[in-house]
Every structure is written in C-alpha cells, then in structure tokens.
N, CA, C and O atoms as a MOPAC input file, in Angstrom:
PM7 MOZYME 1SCF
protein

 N      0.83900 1    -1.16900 1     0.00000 1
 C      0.00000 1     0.00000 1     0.00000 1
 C      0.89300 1     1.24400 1     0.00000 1
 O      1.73100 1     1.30100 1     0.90000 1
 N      0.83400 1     2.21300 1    -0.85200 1
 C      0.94800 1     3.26600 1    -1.14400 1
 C      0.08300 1     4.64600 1    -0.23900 1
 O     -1.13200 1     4.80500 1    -0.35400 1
 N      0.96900 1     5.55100 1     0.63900 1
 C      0.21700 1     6.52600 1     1.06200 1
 C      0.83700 1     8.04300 1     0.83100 1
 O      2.03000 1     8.34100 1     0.88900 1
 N     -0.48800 1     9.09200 1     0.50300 1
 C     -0.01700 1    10.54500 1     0.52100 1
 C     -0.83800 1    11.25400 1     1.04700 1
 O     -2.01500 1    10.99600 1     1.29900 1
 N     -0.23900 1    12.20300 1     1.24100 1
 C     -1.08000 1    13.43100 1     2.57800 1
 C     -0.68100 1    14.45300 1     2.01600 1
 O      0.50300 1    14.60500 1     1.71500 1
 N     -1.65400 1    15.37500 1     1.76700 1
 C     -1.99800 1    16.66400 1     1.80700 1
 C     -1.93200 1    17.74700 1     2.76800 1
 O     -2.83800 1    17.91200 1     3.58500 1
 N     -1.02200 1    18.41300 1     2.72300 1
 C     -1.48800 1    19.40400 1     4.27100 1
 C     -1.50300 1    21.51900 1     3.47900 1
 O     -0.55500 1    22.28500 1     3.30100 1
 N     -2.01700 1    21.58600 1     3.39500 1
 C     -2.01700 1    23.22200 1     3.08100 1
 C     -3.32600 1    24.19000 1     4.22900 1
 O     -4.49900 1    23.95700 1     4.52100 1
 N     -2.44400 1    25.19600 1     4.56600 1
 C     -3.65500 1    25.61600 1     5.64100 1
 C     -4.61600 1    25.09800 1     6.64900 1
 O     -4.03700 1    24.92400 1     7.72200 1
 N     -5.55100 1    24.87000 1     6.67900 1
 C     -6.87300 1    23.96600 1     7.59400 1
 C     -6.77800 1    22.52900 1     6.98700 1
 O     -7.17000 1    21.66100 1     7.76600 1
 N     -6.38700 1    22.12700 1     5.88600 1
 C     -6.60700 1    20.96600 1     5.22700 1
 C     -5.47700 1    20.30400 1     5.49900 1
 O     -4.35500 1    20.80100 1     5.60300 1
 N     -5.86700 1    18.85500 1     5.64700 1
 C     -4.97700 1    18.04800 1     6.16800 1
 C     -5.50300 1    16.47800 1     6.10600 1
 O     -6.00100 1    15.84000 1     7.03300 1
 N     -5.16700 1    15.89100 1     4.29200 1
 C     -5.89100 1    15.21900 1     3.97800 1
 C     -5.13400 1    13.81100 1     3.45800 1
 O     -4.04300 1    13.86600 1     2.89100 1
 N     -5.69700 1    12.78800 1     3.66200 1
 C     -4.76300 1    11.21100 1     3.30400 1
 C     -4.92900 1    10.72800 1     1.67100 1
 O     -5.45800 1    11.56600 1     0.94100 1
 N     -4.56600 1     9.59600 1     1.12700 1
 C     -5.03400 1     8.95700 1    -0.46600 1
 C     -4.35000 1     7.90600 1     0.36400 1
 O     -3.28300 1     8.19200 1     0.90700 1
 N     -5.00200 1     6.44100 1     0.53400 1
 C     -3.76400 1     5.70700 1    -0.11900 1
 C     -4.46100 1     4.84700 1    -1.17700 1
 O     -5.54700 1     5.00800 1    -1.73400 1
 N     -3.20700 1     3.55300 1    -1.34000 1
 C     -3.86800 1     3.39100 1    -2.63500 1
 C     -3.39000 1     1.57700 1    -2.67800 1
 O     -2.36500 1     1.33200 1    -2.04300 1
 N     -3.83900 1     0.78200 1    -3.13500 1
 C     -2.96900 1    -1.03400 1    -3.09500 1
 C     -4.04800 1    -1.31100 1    -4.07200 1
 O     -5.26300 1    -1.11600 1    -4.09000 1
 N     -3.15500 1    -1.84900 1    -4.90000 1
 C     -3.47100 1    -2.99300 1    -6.09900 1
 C     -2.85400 1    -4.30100 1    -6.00300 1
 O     -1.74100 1    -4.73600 1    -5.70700 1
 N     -4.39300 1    -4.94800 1    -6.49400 1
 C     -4.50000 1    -6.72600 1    -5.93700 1
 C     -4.97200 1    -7.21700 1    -7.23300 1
 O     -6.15100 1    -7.12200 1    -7.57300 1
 N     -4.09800 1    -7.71900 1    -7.92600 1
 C     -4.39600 1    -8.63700 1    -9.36300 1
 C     -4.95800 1    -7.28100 1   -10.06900 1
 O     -4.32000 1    -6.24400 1   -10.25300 1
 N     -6.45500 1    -7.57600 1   -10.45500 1
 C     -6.97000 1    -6.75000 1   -11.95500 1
 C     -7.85100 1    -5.65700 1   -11.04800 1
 O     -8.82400 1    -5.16700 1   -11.62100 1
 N     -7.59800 1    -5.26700 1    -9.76200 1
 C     -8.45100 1    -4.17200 1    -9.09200 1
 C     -7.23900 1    -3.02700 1    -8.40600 1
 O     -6.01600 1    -3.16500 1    -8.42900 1
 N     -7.80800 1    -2.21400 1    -7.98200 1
 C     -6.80600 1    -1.28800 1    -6.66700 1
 C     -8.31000 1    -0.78700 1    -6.02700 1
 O     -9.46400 1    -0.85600 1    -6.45200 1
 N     -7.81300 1    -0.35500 1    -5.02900 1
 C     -8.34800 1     0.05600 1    -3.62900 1
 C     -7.93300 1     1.19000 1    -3.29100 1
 O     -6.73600 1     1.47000 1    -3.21700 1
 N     -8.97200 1     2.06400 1    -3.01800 1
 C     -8.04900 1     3.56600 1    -2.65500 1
 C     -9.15700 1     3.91100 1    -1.10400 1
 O    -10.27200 1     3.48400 1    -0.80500 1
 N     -8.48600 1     4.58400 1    -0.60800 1
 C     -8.91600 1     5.08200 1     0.80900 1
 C     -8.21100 1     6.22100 1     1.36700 1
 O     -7.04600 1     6.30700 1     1.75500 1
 N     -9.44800 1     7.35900 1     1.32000 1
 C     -9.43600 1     8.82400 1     1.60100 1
 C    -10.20500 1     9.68400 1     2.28900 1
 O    -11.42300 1     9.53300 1     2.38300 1
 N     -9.58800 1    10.61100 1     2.80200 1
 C    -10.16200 1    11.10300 1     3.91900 1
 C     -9.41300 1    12.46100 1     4.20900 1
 O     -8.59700 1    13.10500 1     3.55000 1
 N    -10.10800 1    12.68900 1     5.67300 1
 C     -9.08000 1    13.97700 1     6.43500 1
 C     -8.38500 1    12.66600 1     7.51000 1
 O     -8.69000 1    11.54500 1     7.91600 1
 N     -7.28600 1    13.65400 1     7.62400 1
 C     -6.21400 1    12.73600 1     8.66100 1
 C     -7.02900 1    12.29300 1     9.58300 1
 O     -8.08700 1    12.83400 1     9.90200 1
 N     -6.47600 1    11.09300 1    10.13900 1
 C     -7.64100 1    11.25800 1    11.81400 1
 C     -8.88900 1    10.44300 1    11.64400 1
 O     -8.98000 1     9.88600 1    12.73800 1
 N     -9.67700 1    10.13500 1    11.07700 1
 C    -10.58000 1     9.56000 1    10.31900 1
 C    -10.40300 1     8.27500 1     9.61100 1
 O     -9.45500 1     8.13500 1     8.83800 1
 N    -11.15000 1     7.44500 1     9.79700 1
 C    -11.48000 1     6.50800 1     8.37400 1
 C    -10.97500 1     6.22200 1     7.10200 1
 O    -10.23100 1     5.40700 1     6.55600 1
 N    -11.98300 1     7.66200 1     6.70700 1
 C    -11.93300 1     8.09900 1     5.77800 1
 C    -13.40700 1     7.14000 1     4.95700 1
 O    -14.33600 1     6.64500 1     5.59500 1
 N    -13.26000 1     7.09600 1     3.57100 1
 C    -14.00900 1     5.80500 1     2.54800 1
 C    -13.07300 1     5.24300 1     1.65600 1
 O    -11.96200 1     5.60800 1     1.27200 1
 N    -13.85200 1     4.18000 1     1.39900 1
 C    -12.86300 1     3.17200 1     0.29800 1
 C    -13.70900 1     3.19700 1    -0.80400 1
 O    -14.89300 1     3.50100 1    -0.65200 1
 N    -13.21500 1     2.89200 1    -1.98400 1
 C    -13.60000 1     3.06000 1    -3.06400 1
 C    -12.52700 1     1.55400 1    -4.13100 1
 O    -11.31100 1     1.56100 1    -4.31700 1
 N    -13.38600 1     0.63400 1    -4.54700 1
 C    -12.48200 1    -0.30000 1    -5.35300 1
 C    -12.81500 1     0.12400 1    -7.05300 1
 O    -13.72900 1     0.89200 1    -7.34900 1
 N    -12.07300 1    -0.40200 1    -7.88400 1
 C    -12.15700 1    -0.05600 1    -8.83900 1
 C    -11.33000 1    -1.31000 1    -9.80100 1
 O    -10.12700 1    -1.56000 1    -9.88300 1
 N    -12.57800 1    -1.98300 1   -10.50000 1
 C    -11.43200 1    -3.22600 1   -11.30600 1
 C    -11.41400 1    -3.37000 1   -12.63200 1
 O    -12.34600 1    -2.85700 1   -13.25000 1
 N    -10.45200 1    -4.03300 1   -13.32000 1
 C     -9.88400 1    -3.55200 1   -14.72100 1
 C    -10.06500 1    -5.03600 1   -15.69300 1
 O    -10.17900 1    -6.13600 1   -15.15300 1
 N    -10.06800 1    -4.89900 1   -16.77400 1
 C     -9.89400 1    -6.09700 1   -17.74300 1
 C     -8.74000 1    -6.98000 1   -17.41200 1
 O     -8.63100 1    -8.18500 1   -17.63800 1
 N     -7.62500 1    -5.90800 1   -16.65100 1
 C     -6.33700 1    -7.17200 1   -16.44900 1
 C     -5.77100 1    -6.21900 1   -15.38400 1
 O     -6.18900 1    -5.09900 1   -15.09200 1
 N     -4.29300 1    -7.18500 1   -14.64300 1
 C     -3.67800 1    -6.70300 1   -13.88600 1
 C     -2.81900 1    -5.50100 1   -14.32100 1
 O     -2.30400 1    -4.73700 1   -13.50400 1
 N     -2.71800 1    -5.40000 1   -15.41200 1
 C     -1.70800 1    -4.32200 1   -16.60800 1
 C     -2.65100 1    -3.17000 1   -16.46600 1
 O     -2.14800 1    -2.10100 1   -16.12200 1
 N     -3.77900 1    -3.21400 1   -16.65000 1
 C     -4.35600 1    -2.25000 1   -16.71000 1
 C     -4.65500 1    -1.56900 1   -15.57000 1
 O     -4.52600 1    -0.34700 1   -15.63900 1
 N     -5.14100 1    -2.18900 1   -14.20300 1
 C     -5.24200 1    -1.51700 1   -13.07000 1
 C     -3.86300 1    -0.99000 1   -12.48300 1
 O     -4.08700 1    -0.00200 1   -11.78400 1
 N     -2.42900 1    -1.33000 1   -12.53000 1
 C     -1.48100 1    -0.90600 1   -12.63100 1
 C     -1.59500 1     0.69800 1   -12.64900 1
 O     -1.52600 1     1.59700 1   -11.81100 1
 N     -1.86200 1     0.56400 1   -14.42300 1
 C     -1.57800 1     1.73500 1   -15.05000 1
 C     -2.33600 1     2.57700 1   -14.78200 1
 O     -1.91300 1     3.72500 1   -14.92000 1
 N     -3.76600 1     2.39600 1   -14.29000 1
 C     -4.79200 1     3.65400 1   -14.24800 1
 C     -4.00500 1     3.76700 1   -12.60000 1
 O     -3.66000 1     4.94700 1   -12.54300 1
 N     -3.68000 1     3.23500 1   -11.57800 1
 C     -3.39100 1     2.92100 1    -9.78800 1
 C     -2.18900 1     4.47900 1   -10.47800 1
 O     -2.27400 1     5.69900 1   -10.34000 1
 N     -0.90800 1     3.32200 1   -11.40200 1
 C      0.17400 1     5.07400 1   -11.03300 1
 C     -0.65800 1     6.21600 1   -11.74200 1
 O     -0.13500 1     7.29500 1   -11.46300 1
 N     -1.76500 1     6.37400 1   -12.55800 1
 C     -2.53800 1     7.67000 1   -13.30500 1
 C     -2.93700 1     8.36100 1   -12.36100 1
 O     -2.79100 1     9.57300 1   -12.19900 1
 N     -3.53700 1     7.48800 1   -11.60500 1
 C     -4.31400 1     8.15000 1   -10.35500 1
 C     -3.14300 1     9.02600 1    -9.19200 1
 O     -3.36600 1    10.14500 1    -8.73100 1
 N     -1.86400 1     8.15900 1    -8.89000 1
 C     -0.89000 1     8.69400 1    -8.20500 1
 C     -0.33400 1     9.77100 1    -8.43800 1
 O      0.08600 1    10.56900 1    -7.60000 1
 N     -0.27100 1     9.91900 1   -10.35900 1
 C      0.40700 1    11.48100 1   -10.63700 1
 C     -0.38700 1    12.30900 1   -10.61500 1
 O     -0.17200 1    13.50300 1   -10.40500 1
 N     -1.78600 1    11.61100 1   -10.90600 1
 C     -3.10100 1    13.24600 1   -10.21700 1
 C     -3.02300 1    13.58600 1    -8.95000 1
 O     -3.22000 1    14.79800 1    -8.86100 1
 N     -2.81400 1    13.06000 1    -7.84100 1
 C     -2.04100 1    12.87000 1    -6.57600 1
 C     -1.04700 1    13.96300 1    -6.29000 1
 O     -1.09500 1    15.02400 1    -5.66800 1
 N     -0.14200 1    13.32400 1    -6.95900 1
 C      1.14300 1    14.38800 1    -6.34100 1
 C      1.15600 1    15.25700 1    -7.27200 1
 O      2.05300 1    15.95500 1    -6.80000 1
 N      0.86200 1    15.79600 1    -8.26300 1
 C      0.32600 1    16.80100 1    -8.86000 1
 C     -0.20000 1    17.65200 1    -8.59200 1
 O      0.14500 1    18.76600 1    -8.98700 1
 N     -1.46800 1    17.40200 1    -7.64400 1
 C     -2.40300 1    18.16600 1    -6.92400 1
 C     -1.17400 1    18.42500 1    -5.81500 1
 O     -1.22000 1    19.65500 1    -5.83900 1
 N     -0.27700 1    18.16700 1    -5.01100 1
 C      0.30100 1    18.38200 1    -4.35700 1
 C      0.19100 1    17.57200 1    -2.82100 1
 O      0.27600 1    18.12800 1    -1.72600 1
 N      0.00000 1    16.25600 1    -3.04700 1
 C      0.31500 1    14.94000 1    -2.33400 1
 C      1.35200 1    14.86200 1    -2.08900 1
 O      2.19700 1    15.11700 1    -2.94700 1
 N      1.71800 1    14.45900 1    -0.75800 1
 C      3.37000 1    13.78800 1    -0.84200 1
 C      3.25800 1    12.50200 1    -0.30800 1
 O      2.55300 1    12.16900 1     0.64400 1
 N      3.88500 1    11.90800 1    -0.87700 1
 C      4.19300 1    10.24500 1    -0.18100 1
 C      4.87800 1    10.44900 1     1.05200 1
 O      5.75300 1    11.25000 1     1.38100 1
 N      4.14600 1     9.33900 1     1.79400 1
 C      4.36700 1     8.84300 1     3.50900 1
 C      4.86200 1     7.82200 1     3.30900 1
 O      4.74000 1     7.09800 1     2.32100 1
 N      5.58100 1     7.64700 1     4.40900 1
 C      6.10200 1     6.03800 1     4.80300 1
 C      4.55600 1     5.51200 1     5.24300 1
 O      3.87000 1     6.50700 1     5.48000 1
 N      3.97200 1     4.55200 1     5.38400 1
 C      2.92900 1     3.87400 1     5.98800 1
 C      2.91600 1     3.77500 1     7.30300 1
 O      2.04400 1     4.14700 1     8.08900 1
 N      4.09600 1     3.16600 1     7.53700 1
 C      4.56700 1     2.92900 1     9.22600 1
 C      5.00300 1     4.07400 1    10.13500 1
 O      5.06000 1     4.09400 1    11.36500 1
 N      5.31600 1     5.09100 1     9.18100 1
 C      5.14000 1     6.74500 1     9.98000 1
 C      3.62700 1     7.57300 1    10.10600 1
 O      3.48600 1     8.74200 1    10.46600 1
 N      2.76100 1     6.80200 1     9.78200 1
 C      1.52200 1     7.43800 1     9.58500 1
 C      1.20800 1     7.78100 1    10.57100 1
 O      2.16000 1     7.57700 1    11.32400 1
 N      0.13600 1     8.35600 1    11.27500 1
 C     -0.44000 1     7.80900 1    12.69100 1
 C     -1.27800 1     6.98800 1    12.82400 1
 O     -2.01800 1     6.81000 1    11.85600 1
 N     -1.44600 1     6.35400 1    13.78000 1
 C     -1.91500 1     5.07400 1    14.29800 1
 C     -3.92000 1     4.79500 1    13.92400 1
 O     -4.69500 1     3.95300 1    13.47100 1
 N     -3.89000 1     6.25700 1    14.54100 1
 C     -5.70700 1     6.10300 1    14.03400 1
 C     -6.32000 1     6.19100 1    12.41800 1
 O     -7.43800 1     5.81600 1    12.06400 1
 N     -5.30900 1     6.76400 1    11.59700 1
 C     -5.41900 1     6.49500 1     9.78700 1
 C     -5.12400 1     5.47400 1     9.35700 1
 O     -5.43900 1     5.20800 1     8.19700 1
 N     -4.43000 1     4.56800 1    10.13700 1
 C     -4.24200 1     3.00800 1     9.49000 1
 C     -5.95000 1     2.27000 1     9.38800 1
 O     -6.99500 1     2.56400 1     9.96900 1
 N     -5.63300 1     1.28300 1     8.43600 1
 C     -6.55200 1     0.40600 1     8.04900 1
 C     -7.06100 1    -0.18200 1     9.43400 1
 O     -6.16700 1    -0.52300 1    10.20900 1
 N     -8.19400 1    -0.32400 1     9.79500 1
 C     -8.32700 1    -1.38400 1    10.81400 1
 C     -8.58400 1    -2.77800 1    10.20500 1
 O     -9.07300 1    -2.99400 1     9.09600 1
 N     -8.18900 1    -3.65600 1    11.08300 1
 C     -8.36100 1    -5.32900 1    10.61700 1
 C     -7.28200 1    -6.00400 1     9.35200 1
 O     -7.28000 1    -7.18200 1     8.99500 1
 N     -6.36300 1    -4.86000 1     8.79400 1
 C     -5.40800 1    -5.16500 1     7.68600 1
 C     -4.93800 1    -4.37000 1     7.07200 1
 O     -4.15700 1    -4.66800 1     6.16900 1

C-alpha cells in the first residue's frame, strides 16, 4: 500500500492506494478519520497498474506527498489489515 497526505492551511488530507491482481483500492479522507474506500477493477492486472500510477500522478500533482505507511499515525491506518 501506497500513502499521501496533503497538508495546506486547515486541510490536512490522506489517499492511499494497493493494487490486488486486476483491481486497486483507494482510501481517503481527512487525517484522523477513516476516511471511505472506493475499489475499482480492470480487464487485467496491466491495466489496473496503469490507471493505480494515473491516479498517483493526479495525486502528487495536486500536491500529495508520499508517507512512509509505518510513519503514519496510528488512528489512519486500516483497521483489521
């Protein structure tokens, strides 16, 4: 799993993102929170790949930065996995 955070002014916001065979999984929010999940699956594993990094450079584009996972804080992790 892949994670980025947003922080500008009041906003202070997560993406992450894991691809499993022909799907990815993304989960977003404000820090601190949940957030929602959202799956999304493809004709093949090639293809969810490619839309997973599309989605990443709209990401850090918008001005995301990648986190370590294990530096996150504790209450934005996944519960149960």
């Amino acid at each position: 799993m892949r994670r980025f955070e947003y922080k500008k002014g009041s906003s202070y916001k997560f993406w992450e993102i894991e691809v499993e065979g022909n799907a990815f999984t993304a989960r977003y929010g404000k820090v601190g929170t949940d957030g929602q999940v959202q799956t999304k699956s493809f004709a093949s594993a090639d293809k969810a790949q490619a839309e997973a990094d599309k989605k990443i450079r709209e990401k850090v584009n918008k001005g995301y930065a990648e986190v370590s996972v294990s530096s996150a804080p504790a209450d934005t992790k996944a519960k149960g996995g």
